[in-house]
Z-matrix of the N, CA and C atoms (Angstrom, degrees):
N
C 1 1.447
C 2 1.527 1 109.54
N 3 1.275 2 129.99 1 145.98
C 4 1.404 3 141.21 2 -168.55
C 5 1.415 4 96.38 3 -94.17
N 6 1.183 5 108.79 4 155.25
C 7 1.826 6 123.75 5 -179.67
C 8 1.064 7 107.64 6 -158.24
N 9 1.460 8 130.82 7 161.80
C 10 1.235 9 124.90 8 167.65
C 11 2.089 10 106.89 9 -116.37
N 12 0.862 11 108.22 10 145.86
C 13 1.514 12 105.48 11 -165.28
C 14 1.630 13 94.59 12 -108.09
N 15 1.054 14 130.16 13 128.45
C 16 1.649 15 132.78 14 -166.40
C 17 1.679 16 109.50 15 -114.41
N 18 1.459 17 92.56 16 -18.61
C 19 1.555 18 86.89 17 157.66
C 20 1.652 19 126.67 18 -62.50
N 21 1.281 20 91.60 19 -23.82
C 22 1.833 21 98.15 20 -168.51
C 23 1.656 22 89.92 21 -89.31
N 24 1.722 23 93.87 22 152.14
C 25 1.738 24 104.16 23 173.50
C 26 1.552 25 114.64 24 -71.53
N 27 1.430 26 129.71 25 126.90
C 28 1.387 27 95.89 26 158.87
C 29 1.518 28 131.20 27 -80.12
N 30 1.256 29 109.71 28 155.83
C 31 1.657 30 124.92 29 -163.94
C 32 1.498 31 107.09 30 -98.73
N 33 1.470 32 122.89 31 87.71
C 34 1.734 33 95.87 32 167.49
C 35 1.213 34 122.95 33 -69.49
N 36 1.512 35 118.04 34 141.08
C 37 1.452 36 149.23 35 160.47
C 38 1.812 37 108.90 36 -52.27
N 39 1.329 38 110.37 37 157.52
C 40 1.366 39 121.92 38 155.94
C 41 1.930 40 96.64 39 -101.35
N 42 1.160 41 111.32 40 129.52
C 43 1.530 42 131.54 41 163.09
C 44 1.435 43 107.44 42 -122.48
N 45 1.940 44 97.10 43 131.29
C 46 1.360 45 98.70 44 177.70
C 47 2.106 46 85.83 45 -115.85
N 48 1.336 47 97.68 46 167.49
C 49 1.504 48 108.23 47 -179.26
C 50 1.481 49 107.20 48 -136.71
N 51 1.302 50 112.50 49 99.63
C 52 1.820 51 133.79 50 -170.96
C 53 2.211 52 94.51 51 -94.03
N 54 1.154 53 106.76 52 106.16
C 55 1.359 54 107.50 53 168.83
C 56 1.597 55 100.93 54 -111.78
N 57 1.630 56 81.50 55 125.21
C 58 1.901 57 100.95 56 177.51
C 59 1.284 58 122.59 57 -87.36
N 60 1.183 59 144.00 58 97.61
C 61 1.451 60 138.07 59 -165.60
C 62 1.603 61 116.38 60 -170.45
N 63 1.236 62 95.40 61 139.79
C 64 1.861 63 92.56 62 170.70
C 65 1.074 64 127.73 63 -109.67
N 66 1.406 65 106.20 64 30.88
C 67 1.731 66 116.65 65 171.39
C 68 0.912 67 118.77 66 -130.19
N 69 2.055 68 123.54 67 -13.54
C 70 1.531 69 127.42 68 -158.03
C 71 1.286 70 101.49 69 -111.94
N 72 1.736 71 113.91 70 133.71
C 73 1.237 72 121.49 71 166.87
C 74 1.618 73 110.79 72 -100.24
N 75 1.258 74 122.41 73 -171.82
C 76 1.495 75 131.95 74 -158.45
C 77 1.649 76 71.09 75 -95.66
N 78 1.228 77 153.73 76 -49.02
C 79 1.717 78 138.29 77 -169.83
C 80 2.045 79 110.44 78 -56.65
N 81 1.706 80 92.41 79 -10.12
C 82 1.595 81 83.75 80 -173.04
C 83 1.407 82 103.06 81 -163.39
N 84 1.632 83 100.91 82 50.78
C 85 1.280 84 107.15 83 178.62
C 86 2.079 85 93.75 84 -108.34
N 87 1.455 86 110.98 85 106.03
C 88 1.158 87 92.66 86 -163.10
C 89 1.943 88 88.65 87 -107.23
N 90 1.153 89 129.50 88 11.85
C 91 1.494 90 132.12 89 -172.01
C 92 1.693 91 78.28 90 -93.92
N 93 1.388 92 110.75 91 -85.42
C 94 1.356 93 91.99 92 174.27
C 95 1.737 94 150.40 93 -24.11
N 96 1.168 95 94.91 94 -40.87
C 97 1.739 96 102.36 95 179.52
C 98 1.817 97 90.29 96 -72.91
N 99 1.418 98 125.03 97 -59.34
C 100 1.189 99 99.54 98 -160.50
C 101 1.637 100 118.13 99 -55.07
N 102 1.411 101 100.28 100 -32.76
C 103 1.918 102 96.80 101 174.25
C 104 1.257 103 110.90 102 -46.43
N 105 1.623 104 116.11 103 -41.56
C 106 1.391 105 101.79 104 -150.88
C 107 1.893 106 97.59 105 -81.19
N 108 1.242 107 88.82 106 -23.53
C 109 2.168 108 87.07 107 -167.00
C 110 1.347 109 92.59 108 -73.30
N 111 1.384 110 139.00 109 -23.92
C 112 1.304 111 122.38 110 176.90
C 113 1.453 112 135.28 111 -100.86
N 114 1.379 113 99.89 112 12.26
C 115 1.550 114 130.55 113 169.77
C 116 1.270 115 121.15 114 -94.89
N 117 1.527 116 104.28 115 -47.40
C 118 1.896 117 112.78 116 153.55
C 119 0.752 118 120.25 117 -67.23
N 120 1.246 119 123.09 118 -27.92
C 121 1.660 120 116.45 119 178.88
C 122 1.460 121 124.77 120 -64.83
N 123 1.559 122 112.21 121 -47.86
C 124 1.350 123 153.27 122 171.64
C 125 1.945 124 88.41 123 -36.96
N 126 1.702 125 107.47 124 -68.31
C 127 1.435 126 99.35 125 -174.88
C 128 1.476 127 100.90 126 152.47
N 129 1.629 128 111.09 127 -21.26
C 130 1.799 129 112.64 128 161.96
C 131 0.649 130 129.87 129 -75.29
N 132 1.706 131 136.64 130 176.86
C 133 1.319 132 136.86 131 -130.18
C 134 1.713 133 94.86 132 -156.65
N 135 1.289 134 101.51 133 88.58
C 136 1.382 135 117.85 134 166.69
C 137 1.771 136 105.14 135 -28.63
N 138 1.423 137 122.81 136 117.86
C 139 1.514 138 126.80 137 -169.89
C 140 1.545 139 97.42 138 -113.69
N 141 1.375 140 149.31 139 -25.10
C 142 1.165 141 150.01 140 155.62
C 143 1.308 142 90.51 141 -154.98
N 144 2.135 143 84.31 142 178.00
C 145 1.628 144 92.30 143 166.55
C 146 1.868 145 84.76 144 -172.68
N 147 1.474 146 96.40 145 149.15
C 148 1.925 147 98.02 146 -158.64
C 149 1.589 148 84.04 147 -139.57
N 150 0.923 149 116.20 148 164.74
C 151 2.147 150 129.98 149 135.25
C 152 1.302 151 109.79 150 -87.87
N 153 1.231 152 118.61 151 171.17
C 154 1.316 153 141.80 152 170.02
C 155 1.464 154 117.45 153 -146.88
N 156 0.917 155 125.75 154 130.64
C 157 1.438 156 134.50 155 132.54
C 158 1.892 157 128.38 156 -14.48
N 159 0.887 158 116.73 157 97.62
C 160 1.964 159 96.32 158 165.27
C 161 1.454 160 118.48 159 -34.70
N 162 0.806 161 107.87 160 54.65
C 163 1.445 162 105.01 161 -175.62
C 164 1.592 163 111.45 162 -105.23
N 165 1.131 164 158.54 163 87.89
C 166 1.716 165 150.18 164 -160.12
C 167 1.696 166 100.46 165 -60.01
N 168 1.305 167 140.46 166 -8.54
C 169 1.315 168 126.95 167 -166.81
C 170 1.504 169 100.23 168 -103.26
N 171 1.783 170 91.54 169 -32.06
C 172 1.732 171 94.82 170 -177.50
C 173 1.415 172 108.59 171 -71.14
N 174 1.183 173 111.97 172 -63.92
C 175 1.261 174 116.40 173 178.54
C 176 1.514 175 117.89 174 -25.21
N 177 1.273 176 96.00 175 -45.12
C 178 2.129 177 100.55 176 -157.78
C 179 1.520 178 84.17 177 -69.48
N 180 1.177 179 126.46 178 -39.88
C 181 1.864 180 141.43 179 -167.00
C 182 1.473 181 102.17 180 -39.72
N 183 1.515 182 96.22 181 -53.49
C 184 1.587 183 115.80 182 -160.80
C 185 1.620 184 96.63 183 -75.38
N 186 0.952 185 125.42 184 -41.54
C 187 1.831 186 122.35 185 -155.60
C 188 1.527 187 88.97 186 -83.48
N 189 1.389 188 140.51 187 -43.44
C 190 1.136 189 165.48 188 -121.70
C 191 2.075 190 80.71 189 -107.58
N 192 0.972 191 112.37 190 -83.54
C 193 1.633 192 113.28 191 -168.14
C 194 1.860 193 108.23 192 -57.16
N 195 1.410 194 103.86 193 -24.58
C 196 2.014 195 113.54 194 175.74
C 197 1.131 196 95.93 195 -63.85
N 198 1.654 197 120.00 196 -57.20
C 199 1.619 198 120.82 197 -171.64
C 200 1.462 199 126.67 198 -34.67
N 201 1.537 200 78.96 199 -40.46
C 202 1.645 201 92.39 200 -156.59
C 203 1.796 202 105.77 201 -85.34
N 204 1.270 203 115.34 202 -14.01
C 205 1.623 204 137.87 203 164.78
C 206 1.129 205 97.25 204 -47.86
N 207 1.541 206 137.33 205 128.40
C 208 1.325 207 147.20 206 165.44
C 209 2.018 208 108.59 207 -76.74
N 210 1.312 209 89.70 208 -11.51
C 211 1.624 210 87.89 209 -166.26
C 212 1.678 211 110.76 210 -100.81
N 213 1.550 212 107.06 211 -14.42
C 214 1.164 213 121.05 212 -173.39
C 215 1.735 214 105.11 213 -93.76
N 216 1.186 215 107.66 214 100.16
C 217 1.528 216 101.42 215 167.57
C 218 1.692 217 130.63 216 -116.99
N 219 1.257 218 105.62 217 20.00
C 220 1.222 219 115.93 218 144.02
C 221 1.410 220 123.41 219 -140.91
N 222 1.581 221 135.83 220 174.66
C 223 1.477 222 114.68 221 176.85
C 224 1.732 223 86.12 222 -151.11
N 225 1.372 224 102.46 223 116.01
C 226 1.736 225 111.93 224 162.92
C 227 1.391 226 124.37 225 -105.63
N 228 1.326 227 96.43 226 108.44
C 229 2.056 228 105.28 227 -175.32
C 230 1.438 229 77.14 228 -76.07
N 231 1.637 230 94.51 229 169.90
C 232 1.364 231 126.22 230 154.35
C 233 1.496 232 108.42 231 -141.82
N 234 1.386 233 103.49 232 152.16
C 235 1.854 234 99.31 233 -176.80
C 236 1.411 235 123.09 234 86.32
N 237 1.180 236 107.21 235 135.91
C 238 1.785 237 112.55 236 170.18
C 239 1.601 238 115.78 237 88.47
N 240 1.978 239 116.05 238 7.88
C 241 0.789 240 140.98 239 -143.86
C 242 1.926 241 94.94 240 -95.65
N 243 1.365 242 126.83 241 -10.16
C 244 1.391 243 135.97 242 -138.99
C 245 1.357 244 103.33 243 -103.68
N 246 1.704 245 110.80 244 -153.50
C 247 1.856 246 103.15 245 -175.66
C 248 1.576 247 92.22 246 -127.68
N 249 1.356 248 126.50 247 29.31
C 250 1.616 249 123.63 248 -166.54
C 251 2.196 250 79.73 249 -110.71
N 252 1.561 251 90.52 250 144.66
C 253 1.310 252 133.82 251 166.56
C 254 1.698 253 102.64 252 -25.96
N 255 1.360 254 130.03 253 -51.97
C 256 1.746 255 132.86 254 150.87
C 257 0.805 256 119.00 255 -48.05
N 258 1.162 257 138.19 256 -41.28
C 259 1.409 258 149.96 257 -157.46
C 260 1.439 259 118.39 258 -58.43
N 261 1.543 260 134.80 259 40.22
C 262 1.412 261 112.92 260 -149.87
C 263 2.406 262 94.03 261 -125.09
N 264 1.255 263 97.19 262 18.40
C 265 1.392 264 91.99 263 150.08
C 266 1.618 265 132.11 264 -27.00
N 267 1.108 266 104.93 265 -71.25
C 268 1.727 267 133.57 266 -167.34
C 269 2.008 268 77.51 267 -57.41
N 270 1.115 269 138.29 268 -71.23
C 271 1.573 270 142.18 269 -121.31
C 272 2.543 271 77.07 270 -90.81
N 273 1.451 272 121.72 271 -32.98
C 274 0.909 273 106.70 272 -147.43
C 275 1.818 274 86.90 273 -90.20
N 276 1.195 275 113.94 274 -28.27
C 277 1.632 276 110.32 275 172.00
C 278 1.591 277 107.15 276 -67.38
N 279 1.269 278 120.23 277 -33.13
C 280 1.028 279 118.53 278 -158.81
C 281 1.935 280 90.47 279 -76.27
N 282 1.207 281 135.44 280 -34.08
C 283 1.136 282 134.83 281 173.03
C 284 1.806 283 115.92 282 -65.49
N 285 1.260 284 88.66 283 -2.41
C 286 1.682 285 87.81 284 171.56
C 287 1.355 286 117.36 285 -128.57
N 288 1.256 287 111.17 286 -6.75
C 289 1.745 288 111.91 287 163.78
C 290 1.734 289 118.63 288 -60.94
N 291 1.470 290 86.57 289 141.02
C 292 1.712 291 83.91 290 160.82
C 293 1.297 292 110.51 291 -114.52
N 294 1.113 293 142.04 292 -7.15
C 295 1.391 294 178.06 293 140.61
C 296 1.665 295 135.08 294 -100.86
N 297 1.341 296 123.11 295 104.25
C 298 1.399 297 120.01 296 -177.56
C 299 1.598 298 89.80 297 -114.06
N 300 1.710 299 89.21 298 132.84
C 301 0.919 300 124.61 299 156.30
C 302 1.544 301 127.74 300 -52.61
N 303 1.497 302 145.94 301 57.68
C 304 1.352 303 165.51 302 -149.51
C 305 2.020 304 90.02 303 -46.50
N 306 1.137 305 104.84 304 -78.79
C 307 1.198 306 107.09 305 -157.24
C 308 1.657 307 115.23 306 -80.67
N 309 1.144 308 120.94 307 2.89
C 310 1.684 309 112.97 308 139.17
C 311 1.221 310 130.35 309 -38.77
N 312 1.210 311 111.22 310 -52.00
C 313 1.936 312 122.99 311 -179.78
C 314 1.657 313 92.93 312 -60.64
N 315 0.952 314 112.31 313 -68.92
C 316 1.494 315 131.09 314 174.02
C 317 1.459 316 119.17 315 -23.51
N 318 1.245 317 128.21 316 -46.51
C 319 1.346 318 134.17 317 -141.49
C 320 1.830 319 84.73 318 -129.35
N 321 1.051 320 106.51 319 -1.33
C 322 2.099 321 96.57 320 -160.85
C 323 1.901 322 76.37 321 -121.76
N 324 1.143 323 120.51 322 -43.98
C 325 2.006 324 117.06 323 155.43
C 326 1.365 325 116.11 324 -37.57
N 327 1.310 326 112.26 325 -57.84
C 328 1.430 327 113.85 326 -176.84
C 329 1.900 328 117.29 327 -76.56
N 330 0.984 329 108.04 328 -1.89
C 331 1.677 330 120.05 329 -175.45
C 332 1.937 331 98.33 330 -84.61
N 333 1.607 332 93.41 331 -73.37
C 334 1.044 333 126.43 332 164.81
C 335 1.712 334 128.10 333 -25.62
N 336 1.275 335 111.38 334 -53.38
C 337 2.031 336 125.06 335 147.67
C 338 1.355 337 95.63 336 -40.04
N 339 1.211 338 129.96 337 -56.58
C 340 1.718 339 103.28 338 -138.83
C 341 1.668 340 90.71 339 -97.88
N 342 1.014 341 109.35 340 2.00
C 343 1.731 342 105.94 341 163.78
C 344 1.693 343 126.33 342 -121.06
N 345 1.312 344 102.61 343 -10.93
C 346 1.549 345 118.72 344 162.97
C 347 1.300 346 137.14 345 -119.22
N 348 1.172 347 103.81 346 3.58
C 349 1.494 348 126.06 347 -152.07
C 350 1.431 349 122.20 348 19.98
N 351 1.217 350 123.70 349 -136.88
C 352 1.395 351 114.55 350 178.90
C 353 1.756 352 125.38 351 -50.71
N 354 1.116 353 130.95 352 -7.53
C 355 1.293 354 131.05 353 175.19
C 356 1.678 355 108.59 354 -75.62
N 357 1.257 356 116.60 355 -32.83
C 358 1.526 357 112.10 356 148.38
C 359 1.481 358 121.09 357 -34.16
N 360 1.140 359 119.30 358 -21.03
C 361 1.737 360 110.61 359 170.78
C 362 1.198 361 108.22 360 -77.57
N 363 1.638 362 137.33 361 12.85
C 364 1.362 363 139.94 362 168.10
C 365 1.631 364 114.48 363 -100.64
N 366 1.019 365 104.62 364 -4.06
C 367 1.509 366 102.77 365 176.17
C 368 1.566 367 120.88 366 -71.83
N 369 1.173 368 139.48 367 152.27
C 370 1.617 369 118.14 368 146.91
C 371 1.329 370 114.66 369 -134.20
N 372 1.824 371 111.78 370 63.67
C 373 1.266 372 107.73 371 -164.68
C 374 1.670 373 90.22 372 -72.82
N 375 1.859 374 96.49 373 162.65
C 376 1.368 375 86.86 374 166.77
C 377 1.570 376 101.76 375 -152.11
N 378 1.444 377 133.05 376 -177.81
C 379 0.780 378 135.82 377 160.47
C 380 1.559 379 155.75 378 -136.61
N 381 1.536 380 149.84 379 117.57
C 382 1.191 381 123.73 380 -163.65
C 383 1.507 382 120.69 381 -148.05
N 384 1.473 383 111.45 382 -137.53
C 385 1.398 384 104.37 383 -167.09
C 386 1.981 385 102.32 384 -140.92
N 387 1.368 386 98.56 385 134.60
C 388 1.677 387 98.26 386 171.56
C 389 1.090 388 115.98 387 -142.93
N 390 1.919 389 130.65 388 125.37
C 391 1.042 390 92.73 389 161.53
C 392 2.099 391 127.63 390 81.11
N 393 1.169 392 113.72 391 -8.03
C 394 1.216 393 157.69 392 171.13
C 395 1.272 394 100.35 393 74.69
N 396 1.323 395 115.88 394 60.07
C 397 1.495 396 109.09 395 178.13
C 398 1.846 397 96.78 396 -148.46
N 399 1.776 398 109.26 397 135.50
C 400 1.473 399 102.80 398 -174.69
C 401 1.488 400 96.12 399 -78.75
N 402 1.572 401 107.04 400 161.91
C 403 1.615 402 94.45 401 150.57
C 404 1.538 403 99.28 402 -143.86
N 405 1.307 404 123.19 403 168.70
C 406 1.254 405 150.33 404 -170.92
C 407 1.380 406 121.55 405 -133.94
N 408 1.534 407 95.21 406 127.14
C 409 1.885 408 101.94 407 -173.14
C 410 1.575 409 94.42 408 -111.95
N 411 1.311 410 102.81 409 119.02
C 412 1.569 411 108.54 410 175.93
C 413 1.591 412 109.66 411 -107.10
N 414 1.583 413 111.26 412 160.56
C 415 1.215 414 107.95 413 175.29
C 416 1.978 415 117.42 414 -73.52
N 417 1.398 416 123.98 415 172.76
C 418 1.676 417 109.13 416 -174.95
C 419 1.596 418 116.57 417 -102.27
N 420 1.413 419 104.45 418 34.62
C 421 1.022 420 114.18 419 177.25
C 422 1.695 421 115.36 420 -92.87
N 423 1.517 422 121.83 421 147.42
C 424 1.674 423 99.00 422 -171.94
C 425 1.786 424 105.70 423 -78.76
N 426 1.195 425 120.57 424 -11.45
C 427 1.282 426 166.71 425 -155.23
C 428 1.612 427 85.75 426 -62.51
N 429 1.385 428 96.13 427 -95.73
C 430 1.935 429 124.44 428 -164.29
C 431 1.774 430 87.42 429 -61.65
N 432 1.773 431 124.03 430 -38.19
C 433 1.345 432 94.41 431 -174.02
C 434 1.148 433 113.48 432 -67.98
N 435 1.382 434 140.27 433 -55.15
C 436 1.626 435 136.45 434 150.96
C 437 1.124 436 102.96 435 18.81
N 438 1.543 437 103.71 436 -100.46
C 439 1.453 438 119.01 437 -164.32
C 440 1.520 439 119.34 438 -60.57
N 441 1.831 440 119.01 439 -15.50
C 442 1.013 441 97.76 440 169.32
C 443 1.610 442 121.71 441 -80.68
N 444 1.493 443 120.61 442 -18.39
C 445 1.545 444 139.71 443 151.39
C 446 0.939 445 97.20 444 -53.51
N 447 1.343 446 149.48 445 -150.15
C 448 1.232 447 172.43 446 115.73
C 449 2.081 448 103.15 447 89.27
N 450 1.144 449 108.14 448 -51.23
C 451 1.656 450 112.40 449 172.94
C 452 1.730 451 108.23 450 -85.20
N 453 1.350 452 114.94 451 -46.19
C 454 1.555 453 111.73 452 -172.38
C 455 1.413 454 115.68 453 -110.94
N 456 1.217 455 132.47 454 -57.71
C 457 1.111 456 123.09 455 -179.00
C 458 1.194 457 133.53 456 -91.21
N 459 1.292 458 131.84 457 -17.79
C 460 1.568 459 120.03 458 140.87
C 461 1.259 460 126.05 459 -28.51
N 462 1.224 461 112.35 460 -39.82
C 463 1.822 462 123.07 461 -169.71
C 464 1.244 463 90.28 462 -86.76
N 465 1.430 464 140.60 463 -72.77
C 466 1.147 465 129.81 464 -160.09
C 467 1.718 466 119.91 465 -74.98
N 468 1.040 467 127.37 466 -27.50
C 469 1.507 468 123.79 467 162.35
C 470 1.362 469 109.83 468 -71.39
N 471 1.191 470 141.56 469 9.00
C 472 1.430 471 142.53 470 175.59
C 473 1.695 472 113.27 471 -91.18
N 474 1.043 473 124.09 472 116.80
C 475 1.500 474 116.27 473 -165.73
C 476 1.801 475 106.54 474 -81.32
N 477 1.452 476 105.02 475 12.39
C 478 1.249 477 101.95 476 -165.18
C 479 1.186 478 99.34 477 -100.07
N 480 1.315 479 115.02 478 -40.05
C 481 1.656 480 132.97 479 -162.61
C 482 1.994 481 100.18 480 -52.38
N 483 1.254 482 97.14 481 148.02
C 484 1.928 483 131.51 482 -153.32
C 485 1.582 484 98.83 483 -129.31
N 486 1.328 485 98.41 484 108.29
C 487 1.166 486 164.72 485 17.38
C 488 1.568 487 130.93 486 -94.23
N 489 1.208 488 111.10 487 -37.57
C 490 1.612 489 106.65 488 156.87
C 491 1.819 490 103.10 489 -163.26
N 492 1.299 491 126.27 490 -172.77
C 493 1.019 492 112.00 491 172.03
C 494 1.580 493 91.55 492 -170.93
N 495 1.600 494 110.05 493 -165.73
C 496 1.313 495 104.64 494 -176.35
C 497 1.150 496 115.83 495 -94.50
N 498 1.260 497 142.92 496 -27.86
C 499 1.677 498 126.68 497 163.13
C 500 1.513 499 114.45 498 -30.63
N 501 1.072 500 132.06 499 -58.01
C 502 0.923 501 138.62 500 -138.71
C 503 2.211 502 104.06 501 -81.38
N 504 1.612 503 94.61 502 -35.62
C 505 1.828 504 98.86 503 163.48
C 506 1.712 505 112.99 504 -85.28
N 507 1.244 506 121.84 505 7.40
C 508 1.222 507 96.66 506 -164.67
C 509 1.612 508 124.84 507 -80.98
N 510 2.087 509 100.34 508 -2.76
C 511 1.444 510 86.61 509 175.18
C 512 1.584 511 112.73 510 -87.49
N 513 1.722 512 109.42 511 16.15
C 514 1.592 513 95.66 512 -179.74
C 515 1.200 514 102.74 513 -128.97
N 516 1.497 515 124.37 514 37.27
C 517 1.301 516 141.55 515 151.09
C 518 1.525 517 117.96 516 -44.79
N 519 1.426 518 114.40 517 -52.19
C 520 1.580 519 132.98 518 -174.61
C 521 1.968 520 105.41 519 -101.23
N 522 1.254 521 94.54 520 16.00
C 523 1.845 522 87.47 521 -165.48
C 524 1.737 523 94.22 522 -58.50
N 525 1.330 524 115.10 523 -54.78
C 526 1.515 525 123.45 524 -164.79
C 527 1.693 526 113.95 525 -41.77
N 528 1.662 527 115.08 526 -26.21
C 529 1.179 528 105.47 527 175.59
C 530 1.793 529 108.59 528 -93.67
N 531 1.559 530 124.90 529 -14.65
C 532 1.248 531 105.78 530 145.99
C 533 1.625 532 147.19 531 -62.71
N 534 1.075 533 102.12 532 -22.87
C 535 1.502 534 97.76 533 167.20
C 536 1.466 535 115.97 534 -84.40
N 537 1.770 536 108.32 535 168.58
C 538 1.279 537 133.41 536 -135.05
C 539 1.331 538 102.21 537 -113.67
């Protein structure tokens, strides 16, 4: 069961918000706006936020130059997440993970059923780690981003949240390239 522990401080995050699409501008990127109003809201601090193209080279470009941002410590795409011929989000994070997160897809599937039911088997959100920074491929619906805020990552970017979550490892995300 999730809790929030109020003894602990909360920590804001840097969140960047990468929307994948070849039709959406920042005037009608509304998957995007909801990340960002519910990320500020939450208590983080929007660190960029771009479009993209379907493009898999651009994309990896974009997650790839956030990583390397000291200020950006998380990065949430939206879009390009699906099984259509554009669709190659999921394949361009996956070129920048050093670590995927298994049970994101998993746990953002099971959210996803009890509000879509079986058409949730079209998703392939997924999630992981680069570079010491998580990132998250959401579907481009304003819909699935909601629920992927609101069920998963609110709780887990919260350094407060009981029993553990991910704020709380992220400065030993990169430990492996400090040691000797």
């Amino acid at each position: 069961m999730s809790r929030i522990d109020e003894s602990r401080p909360f920590l804001p995050l840097g969140l960047a918000v990468l929307t994948v699409s070849d039709t959406r501008a920042m005037a009608d990127d509304r998957s995007g706006d909801t990340l960002v109003e519910r990320l500020t809201a939450a208590g983080h601090r929007l660190a960029a936020r771009a479009i993209c193209r379907d493009e898999r080279a651009d994309i990896a470009a974009q997650l790839r130059a956030w990583v390397a941002d000291p200020g950006i410590d998380v990065i949430l795409s939206t879009g390009g997440t699906g099984l259509t011929g554009r669709d190659v989000t999921v394949e361009a994070h996956r070129d920048v993970y050093e670590k995927e997160i298994e049970a994101f897809g998993t746990v953002f599937t099971m959210v996803s059923m009890q509000k879509i039911g079986t058409s949730a088997v079209q998703s392939r959100a997924t999630g992981g780690v680069a570079g010491g920074t998580y990132l998250f491929a959401l579907p481009g619906s304003p819909g699935a981003c909601r629920d992927a805020w609101d069920e998963i990552l609110r709780w887990q970017l919260d350094f407060r949240h009981r029993p553990c979550n991910f704020a709380e490892i992220l400065p030993r995300l990169d430990e492996h390239l400090r040691r000797k």
